[in-house]
N, C-alpha and C positions, 0 to 999 in steps of 0.2 A: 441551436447550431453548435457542431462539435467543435472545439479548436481545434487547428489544423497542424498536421504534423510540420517538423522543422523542417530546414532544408540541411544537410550536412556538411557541415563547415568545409571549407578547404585544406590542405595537406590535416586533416584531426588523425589525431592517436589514439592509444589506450595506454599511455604511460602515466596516470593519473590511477588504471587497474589496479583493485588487488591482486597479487602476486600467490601463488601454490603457498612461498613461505609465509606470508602477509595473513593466511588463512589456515595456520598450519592448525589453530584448534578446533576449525568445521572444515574437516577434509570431503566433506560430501557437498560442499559449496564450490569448489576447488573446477571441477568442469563446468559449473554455470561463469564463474568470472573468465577461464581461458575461450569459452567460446564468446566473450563480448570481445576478448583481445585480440581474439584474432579476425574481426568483420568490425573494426571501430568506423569505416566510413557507412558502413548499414545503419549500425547502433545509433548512430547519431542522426540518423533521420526520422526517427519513430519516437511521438512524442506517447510518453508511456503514462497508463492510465492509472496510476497509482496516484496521479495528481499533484505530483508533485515539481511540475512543469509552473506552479505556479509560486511555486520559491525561490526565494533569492539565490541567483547563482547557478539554479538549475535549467539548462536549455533542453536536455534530449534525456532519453530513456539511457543510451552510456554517461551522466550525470549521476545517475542512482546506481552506480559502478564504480567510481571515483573514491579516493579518500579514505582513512577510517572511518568515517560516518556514513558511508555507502550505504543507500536505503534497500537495499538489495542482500544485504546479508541477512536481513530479519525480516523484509515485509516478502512474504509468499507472491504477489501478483507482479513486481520488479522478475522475481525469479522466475516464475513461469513465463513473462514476456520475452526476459532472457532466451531461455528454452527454445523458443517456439523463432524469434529472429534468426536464432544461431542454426537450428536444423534446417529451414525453408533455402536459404541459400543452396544450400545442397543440391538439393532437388530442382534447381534452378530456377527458384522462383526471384521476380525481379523484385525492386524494393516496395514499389506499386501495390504489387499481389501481396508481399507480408503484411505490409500497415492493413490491408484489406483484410488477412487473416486474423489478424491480431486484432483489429477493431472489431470482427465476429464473434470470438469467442471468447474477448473479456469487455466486451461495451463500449469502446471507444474510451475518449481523454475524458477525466470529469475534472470541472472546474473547481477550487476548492472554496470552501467560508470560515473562518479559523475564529473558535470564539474563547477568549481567555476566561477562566471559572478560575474564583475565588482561592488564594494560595492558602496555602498550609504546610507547615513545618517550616523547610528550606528548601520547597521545592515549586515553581509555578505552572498548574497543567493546564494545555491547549484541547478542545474538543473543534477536530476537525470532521466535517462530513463533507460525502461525497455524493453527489446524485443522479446514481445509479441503481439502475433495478436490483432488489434484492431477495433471493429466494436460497434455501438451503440446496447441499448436493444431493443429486437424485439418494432415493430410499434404496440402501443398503446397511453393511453391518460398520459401524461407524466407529472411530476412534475417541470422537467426542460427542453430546448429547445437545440437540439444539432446544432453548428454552424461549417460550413467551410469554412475556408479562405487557399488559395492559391495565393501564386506569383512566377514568372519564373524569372531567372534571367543569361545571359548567358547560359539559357539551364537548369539551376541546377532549378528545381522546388519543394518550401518547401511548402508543406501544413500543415495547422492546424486546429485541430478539438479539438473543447471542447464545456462542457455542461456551458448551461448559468439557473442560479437561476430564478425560476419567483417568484413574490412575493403571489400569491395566497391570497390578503386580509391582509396578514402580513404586519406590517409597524416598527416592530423594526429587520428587519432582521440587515442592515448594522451596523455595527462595535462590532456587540454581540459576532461574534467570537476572539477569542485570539489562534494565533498561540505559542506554548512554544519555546523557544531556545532549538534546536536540535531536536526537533519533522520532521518525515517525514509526507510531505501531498503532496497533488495534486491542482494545482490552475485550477479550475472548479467547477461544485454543482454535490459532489457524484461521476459522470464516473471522470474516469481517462482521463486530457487533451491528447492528440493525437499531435505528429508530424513525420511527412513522408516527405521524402528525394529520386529524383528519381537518385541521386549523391552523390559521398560520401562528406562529409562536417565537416570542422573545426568550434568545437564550442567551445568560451572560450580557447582558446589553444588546447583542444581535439578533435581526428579524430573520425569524428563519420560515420561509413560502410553509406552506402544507405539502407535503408528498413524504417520499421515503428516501432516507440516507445513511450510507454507512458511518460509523462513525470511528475517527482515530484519534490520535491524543501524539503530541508532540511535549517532550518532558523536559522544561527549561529551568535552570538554578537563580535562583529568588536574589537576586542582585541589592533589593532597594532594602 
C-alpha cells in the first residue's frame, strides 16, 4: 500500500525556497525552484517519490525545496515532480488530478530502508533503496550507456544495473562534482543505479526482501 500524500499545512509558504540569487551557480535550476514558490500550498500536498518523506524533517515534496541541502538541486525525480506540479495548475488541474498524475508517471511514494556500509577514510556512506519498478529510458541515442552485471552465488543471484557517463568531447567532467554531507544521490549519470535480488539478502546488517530496487547513498562525516 502506497503512503498517502500529505495534507497541506495551513497559511505554509516557500520562504524556506531557494531564491534565483541562492541558485546563481545552476541558473537552469532557477525556474524549477520559482515555480514551487509560487504554488507552496500545492507543493505541499504531494508527498514526493523520491522517498524522502521518510526523513527526519521532511513532511512534503516543497521539503526537498527548502534549505541549502534541498534534495532538489541534485536528485532529477524532486525536479521533474517539480515540473510537472508547477505546470498542471495551469491547465486547471485540481490538486486530486496532480498527485494522480504524478503517481502515474513516476510510481508513486517509495518507502525507504537505509543500510549503513562500512566507513572509510572520514567519511560514513548510506545505501538507500527504493522499491520501485526499474527499467531504462525507452531505446534511443542516449547520453549515457546502461550496464548490467550479475553474479550467482549459492543460488542467490544479485544483479546490477546502472548508467555509466560518457564523456561526449567533455574533458573536465571528473572531480567537478561535489557531493554535500547529507545530501541524497544515486551513484550512476542521471538513471537511478538498479539492484535486483532473486533471494532475500542481508545487507549491511539489514534484511533486504527479494525484488528490485533503486539504490541511493546519503554522504555523512565519520564523527566517531
Amino acid at each position: 500500500m502506497r503512503p498517502e500524500h500529505p495534507t497541506p499545512r495551513k497559511g505554509i509558504t516557500a520562504e524556506k525556497g531557494l531564491t534565483a540569487s541562492q541558485l546563481a551557480h545552476a541558473p537552469n535550476q532557477v525556474p524549477i525552484f520559482e515555480g514551487v514558490r509560487a504554488i507552496p500550498h500545492i507543493i505541499d500536498g504531494i508527498r514526493c517519490p523520491c522517498g524522502g518523506a521518510d526523513l527526519n524533517g521532511h513532511y512534503s515534496l516543497l521539503s526537498c525545496s527548502e534549505n541549502d541541502d534541498a534534495m532538489a538541486k541534485s536528485y532529477p525525480t524532486c525536479q521533474g515532480v517539480d515540473r510537472v506540479a508547477a505546470r498542471l495548475p495551469k491547465a486547471g488541474q485540481s490538486l486530486h488530478e496532480i498527485r494522480a498524475a504524478i503517481d502515474a508517471q513516476f510510481g508513486g511514494p517509495a518507502s525507504l530502508a537505509t543500510v549503513t556500509m562500512p566507513r572509510f577514510a572520514a567519511a560514513a556512506r548510506a545505501l538507500t533503496f527504493l522499491r520501485i519498478p526499474l527499467a531504462p529510458a525507452a531505446a534511443q541515442i542516449r547520453a549515457r550507456e546502461w550496464q548490467t552485471i550479475s553474479h550467482t552465488v549459492d543460488g542467490t543471484t544479485i544483479t546490477l544495473s546502472h548508467s555509466r557517463p560518457r564523456l561526449r568531447g567533455r574533458t573536465n567532467v571528473w572531480g567537478t562534482r561535489i557531493v554535500n554531507w547529507g545530501e541524497l544521490w544515486t551513484p550512476g549519470a542521471s538513471d537511478a543505479t538498479g539492484l535486483e535480488s532473486n533471494e532475500a539478502v542481508t545487507i549491511g546488517g539489514v534484511a533486504v526482501p527479494k525484488g528490485k530496487y533503486s539504490v541511493w547513498m546519503i554522504v555523512s562525516q565519520d564523527t566517531t
